[in-house]
C-alpha positions as CSV (number, residue, x, y, z in Angstrom):
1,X,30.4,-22.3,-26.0
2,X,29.1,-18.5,-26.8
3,X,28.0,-17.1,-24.1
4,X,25.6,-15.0,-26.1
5,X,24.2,-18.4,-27.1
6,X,23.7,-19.1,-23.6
7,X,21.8,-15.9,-22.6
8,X,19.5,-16.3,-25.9
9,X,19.0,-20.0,-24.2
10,X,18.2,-19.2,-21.4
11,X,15.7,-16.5,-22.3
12,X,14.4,-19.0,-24.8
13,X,13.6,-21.2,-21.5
14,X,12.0,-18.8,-19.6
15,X,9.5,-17.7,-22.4
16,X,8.2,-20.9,-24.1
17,X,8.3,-22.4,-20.9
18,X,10.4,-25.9,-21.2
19,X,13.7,-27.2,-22.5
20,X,11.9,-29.1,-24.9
21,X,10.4,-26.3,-26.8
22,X,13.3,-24.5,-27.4
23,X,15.1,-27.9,-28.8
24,X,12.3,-28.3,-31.5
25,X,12.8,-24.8,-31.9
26,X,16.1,-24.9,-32.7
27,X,16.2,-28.3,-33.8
28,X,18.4,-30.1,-31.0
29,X,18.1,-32.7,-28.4
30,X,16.9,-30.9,-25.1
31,X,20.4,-32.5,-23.6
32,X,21.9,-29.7,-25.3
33,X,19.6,-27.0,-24.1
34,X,20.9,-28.4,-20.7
35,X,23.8,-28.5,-21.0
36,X,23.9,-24.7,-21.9
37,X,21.7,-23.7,-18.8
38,X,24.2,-25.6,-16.7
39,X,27.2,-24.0,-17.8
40,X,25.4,-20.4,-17.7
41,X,24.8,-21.0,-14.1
42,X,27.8,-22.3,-13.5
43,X,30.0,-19.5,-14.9
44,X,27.8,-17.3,-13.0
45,X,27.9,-19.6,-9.5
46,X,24.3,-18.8,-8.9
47,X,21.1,-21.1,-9.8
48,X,18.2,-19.7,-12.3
49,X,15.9,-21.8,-12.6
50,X,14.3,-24.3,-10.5
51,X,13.7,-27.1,-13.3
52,X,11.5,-30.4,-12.9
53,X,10.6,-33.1,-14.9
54,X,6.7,-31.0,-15.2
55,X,7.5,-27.3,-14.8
56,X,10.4,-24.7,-15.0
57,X,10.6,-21.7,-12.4
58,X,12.8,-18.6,-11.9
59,X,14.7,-18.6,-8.8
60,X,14.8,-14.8,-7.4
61,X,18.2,-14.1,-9.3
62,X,17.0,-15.5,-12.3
63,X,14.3,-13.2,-12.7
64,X,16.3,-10.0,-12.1
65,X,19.1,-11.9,-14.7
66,X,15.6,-12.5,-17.2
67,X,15.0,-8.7,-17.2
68,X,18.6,-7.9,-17.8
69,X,19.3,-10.9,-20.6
70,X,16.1,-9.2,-22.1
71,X,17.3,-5.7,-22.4
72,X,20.6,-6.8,-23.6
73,X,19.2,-8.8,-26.4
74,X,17.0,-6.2,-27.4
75,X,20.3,-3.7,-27.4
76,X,21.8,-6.3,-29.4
77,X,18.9,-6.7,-31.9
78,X,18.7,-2.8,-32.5
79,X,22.6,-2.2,-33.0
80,X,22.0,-4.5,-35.6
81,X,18.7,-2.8,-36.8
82,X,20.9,0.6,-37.3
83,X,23.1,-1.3,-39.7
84,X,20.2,-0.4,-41.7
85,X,18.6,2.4,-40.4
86,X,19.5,4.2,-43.9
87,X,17.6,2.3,-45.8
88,X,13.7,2.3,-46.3
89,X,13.0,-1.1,-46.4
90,X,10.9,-2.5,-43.5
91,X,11.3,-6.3,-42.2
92,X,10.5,-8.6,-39.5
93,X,8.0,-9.4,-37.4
94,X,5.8,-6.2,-36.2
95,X,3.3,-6.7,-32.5
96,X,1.4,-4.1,-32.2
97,X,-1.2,-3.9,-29.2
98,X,-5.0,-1.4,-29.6
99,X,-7.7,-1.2,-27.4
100,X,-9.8,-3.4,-29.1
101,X,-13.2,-1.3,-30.7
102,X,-10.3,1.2,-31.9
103,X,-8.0,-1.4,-33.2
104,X,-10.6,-2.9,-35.2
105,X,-12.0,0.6,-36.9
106,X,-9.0,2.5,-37.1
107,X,-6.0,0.1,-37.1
108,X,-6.8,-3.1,-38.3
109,X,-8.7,-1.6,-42.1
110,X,-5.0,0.0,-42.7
111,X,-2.7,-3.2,-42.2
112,X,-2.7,-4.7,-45.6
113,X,-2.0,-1.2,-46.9
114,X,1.0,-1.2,-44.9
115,X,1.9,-4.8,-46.2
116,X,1.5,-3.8,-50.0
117,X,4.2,-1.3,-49.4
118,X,6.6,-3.5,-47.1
119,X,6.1,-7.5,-48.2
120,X,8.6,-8.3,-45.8
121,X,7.3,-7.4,-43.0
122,X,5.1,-9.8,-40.9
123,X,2.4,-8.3,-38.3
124,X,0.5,-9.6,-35.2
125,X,-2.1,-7.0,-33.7
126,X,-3.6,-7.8,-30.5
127,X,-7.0,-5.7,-29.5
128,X,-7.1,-5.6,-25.4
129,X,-7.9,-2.3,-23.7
130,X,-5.6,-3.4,-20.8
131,X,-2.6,-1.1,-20.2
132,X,0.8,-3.6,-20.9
133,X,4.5,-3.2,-19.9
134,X,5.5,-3.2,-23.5
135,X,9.2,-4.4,-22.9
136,X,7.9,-7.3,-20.6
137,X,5.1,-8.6,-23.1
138,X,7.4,-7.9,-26.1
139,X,4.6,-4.8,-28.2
140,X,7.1,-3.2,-30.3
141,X,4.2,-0.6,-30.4
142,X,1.0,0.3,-28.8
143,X,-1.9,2.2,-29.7
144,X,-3.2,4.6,-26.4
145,X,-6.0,7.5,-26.8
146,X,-5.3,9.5,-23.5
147,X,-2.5,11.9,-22.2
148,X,0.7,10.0,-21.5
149,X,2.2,10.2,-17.9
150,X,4.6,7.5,-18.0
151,X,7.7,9.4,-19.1
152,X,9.4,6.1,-19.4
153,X,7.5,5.8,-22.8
154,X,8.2,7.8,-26.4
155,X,4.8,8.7,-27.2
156,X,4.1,10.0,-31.3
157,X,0.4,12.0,-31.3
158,X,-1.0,10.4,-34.1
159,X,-4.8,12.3,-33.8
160,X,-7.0,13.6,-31.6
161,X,-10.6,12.0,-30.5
162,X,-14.1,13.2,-28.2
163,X,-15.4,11.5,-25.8
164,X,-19.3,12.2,-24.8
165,X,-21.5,10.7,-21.7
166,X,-24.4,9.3,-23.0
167,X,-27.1,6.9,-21.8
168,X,-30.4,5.9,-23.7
169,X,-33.6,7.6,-22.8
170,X,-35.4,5.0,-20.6
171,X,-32.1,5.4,-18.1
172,X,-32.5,8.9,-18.0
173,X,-36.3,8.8,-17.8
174,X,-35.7,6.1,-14.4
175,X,-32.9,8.1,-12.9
176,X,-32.5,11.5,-14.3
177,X,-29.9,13.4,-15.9
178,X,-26.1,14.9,-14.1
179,X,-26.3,18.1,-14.5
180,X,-22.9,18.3,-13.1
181,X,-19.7,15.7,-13.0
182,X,-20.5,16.1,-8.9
183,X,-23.9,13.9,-9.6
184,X,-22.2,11.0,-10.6
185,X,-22.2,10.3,-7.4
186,X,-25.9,8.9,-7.1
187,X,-25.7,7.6,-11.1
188,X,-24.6,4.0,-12.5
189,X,-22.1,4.5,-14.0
190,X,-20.2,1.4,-16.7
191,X,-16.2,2.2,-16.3
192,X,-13.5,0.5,-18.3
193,X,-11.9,-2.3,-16.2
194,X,-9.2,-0.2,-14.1
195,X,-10.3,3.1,-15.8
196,X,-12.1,4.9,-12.9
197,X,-9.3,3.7,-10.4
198,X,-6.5,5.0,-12.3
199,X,-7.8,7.7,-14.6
200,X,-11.3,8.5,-14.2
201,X,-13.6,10.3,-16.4
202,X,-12.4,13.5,-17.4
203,X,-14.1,17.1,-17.5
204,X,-14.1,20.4,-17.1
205,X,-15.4,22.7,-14.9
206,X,-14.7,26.4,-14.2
207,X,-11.9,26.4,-17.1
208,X,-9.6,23.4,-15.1
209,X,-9.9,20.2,-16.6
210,X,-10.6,17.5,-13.4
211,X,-10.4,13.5,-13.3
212,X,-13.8,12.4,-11.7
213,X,-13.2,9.1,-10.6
214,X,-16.3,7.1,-11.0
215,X,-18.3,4.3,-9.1
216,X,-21.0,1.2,-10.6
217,X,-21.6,-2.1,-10.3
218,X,-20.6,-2.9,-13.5
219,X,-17.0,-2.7,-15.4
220,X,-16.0,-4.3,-18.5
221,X,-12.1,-4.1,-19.8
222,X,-13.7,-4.1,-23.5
223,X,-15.4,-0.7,-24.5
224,X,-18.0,-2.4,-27.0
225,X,-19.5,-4.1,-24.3
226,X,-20.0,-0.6,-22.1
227,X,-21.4,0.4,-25.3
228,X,-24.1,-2.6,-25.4
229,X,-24.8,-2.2,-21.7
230,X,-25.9,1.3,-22.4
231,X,-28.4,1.1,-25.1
232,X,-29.4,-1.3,-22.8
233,X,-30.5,1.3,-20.0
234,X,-28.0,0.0,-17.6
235,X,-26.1,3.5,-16.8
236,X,-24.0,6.2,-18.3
237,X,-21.2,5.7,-20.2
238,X,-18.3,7.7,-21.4
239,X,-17.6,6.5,-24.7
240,X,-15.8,8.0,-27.9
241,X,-17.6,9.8,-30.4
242,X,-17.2,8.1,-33.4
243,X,-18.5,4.7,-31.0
244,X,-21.4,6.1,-30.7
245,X,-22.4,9.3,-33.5
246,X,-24.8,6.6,-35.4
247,X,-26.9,5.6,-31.8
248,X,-27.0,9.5,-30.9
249,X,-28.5,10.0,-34.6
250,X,-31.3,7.9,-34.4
251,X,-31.9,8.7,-30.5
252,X,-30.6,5.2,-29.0
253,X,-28.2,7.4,-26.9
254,X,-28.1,10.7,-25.4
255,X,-25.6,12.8,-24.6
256,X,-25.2,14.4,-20.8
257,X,-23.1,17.0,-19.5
258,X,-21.7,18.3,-23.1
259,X,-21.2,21.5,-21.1
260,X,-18.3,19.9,-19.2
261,X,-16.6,18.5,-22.1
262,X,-12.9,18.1,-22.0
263,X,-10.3,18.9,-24.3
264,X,-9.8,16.1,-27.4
265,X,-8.4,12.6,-26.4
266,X,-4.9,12.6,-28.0
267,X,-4.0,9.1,-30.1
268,X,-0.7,7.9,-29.6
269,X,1.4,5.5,-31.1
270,X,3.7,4.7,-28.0
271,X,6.9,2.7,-27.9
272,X,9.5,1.8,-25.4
273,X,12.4,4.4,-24.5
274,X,15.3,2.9,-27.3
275,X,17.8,4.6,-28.5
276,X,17.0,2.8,-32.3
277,X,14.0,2.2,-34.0
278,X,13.1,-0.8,-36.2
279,X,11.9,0.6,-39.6
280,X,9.2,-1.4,-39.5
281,X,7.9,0.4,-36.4
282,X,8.9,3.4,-37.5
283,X,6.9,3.4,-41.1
284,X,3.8,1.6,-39.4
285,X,3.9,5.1,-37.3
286,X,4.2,7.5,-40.1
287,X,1.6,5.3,-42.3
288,X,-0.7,6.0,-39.7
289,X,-0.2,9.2,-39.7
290,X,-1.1,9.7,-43.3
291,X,-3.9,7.8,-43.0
292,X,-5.1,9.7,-40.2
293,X,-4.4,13.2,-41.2
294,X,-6.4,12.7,-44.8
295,X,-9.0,15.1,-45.5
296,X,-12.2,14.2,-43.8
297,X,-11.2,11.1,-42.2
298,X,-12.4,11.2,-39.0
299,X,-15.8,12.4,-40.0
C-alpha cells in the first residue's frame, strides 16, 4: 500500500470528520479507509486517532503528525505546481478569505473578471473580519488592511486606505467630542471583535504614530454593523473612508480628531511563507493590483 496514500487518508479523516466520508469521497467501502489508518499506525507503532462508532478524535501524536502530514502534502502539491510555473495558465480551486464590507466592495465586483481570463480556475471567497491561520484553515490568500507583524506571512501591498473616527451628531451633542486620542477614555467607543485588544486604534500625536487601545460596551467582529451602530448614536467609531464618505456628505456622521490622523492603512494580499506559488494565486494578486492601481479608482 503507498504510504503517501496513507498520509492523504489519514488527513482526509481528520478533515471531513469520518471514515465514511472519505469512502464516498473516493468511492470505497469505509473497510478500506480502515484498513489504511490501521496500517499507518501500525508502521508508525503509535495510535492517531481515537475512532468510535459516533465520533473520530486526534490522539496528542496525531495532532502534531496532522500538522506535519499537512505541510508535507502541501510541499508535494506545490513541487507539482512548479512543473508549471512557466506557463500562464491558472487552475484549481482558489479560497480566498476578506474582511467582509471590503470583500464585498472591493473583492467580490472583480472575481468574474478574473474568471473570464482563467475558466479553469474555480473560486470560494469567504468575508469574515476574524484574523485565520491560513495553513490551518486551508486560505490560499487573504485580504488584510493593516501593517503586517507576523513575519511568518509574505505580505504583497496591493493599496493604501484612511480610516476616520466619526459619530453622528446626536452622540456628540450627548457626550461631546475627543479632542485628543487621551479622551477616549470617558467615550463609547464600537471596536472590531479582538481589534482594541490586539491592535487598537491608531494615531498620531507629536509626529509618532501610537496604538490607543480602546474600551465600550459594545464589539461587533463585522465592520458594517459598527457602521449601523453609529448612525445610530451609540458611540464613535473608527471606520474606513470609503465606508463612510456618503454618511459624512449628507451629515449622518462626523468626523473627530482628523488632527490625529495616521498614516494610510496598507491593503495586502497575504499568503503563507512557500517556497512556490500556485498561478492561480499569483494572477488573482497581480489582477488586483491592476484593478486597484486604475486611475481614479479609489475615489
Amino acid at each position: 500500500m503507498s504510504e503517501l496514500k496513507q498520509l492523504e487518508t489519514f488527513v482526509s479523516v481528520v478533515n471531513l470528520g469520518s471514515l465514511s466520508a472519505v469512502a464516498r469521497k473516493e468511492e470505497v467501502v469505509p473497510a478500506v479507509i480502515g484498513r489504511r489508518l490501521n496500517s499507518l499506525e501500525h508502521r508508525l507503532g503509535v495510535r492517531l486517532l481515537i475512532r468510535t462508532t459516533r465520533s473520530i478524535a486526534l490522539t496528542q501524536e496525531g495532532n502534531a503528525f496532522y500538522e506535519n502530514c499537512q505541510r508535507i502534502l502541501q510541499d508535494l502539491r506545490e513541487a507539482e505546481s512548479l512543473v508549471a510555473s512557466n506557463s500562464a495558465r491558472a487552475s484549481g480551486h482558489l479560497h480566498l478569505l476578506a474582511p467582509a464590507t471590503y470583500g464585498r466592495l472591493f473583492v467580490a465586483p472583480h472575481i468574474a473578471g478574473f474568471l473570464s481570463q482563467h475558466p479553469d480556475v474555480r473560486i470560494t471567497l469567504d468575508l469574515s473580519d476574524r484574523i485565520v491561520d491560513l495553513a490551518r484553515e486551508r486560505i490560499d490568500c487573504a485580504i488584510r488592511i493593516s501593517d503586517m507583524e507576523d513575519s511568518s506571512l509574505v505580505a504583497v501591498r496591493l493599496a493604501e486606505i484612511r480610516r476616520v473616527v466619526v459619530a453622528s451628531p446626536s452622540y456628540l451633542a450627548r457626550r461631546g467630542a475627543p479632542a485628543a486620542p487621551a479622551d477616549l477614555e470617558r467615550h463609547e467607543c464600537l471596536s472590531l471583535m479582538g481589534d482594541s485588544q490586539i491592535r487598537g486604534w491608531i494615531f498620531k500625536v507629536d509626529g509618532q504614530q501610537i496604538k490607543h487601545k480602546v474600551r465600550g460596551t459594545m464589539e461587533c467582529n463585522d465592520g458594517t454593523v459598527l457602521r449601523q451602530w453609529a448612525l445610530q448614536g451609540l458611540g464613535l467609531a473608527w471606520r474606513p473612508f470609503w465606508e463612510v464618505k456618503d454618511d459624512l456628505a449628507e451629515g449622518r456622521l462626523v468626523r473627530v480628531l482628523d488632527q490625529f490622523s495616521s498614516n494610510d492603512d496598507p491593503v495586502y494580499a497575504v499568503v503563507s511563507q512557500r517556497k512556490y506559488l500556485p498561478n492561480r494565486v499569483r494572477l488573482f494578486i497581480e489582477h488586483l493590483r491592476a484593478v486597484y492601481s486604475g486611475k481614479g479608482y479609489w475615489e
